[in-house]
C-alpha positions in Angstrom: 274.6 241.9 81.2 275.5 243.0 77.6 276.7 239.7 75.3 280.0 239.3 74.4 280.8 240.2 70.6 284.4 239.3 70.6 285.7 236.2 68.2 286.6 233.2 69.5 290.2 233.5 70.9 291.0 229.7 70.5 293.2 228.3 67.8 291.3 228.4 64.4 291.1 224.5 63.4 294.4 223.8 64.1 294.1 220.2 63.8 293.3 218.3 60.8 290.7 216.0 62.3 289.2 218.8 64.1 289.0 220.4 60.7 287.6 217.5 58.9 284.8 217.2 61.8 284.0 220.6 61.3 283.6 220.6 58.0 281.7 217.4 58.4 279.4 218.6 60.6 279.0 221.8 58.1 277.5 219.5 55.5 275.0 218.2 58.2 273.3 221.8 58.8 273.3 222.6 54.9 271.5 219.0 54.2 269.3 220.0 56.6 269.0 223.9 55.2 268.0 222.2 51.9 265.5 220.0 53.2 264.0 223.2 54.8 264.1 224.8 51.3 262.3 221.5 50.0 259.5 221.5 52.4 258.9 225.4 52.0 258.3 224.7 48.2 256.6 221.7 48.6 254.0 224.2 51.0 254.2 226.8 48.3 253.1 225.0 45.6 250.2 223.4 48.2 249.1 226.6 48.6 249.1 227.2 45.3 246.5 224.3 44.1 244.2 224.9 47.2 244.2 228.6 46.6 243.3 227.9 42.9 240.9 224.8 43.7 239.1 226.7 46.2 239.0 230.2 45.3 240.9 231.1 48.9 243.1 233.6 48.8 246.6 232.4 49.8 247.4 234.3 52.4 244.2 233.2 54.3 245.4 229.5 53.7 248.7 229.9 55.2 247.3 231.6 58.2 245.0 229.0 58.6 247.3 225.9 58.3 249.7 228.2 61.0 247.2 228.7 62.9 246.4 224.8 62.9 249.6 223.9 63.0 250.3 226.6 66.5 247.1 225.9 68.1 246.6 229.3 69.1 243.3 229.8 67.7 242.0 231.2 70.5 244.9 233.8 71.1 244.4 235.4 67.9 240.8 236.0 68.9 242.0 237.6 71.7 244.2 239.6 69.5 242.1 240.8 67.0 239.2 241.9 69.4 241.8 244.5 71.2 242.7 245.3 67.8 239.1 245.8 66.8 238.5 247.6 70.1 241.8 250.1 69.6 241.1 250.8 66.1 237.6 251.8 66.7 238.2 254.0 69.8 241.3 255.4 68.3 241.2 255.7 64.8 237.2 256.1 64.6 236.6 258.0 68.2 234.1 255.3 69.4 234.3 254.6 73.0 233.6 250.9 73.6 232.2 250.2 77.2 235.2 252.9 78.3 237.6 250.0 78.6 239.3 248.3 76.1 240.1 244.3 76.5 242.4 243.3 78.2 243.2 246.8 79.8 242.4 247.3 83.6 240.1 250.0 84.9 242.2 250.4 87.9 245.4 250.5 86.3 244.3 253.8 84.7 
């Protein structure tokens, strides 16, 4: 079922209290939009003093302290030994056990 795209049909903010709450409530989400913009600087600048304290690239941190934070340590393993497995057989013509992970011999 395709999503509806047309604008709300209602009455824009006819009412002044309706207007007022509105607007109300539109301050809320930007207070909150800033705080967001706080804490991403805040983990910038983090980054920053651990990538320059211990010689670890950034990027490496970050995915790290996601990767923490997700719990999906295992998942990317998963990931990056079809990856490993793909690139080989494809870009480098190996053949890896004639299977790649995660694929089914049946399937095929």
């Amino acid at each position: 079922m395709a999503k509806n795209n047309k604008p709300n049909t209602k009455p824009a903010l006819t009412d002044v209290t309706d207007r007022k709450k509105f607007k109300t409530t539109l301050a809320t989400i930007t207070h909150h939009l800033q705080t967001i913009d706080d804490q991403k600087e805040a983990i910038k600048e983090i980054v920053t003093e651990l990538s320059a304290s211990s010689g670890i690239d950034k990027k490496v941190i970050r995915k790290l302290a996601m990767t923490m934070y997700k719990h999906n340590y295992s998942t990317l393993q998963e990931e990056n030994k079809h990856f490993e497995s793909l690139y080989e057989t494809v870009i480098e013509g190996k053949l890896v056990d004639d299977e790649l992970p995660g694929e089914d011999k049946k399937a095929a």
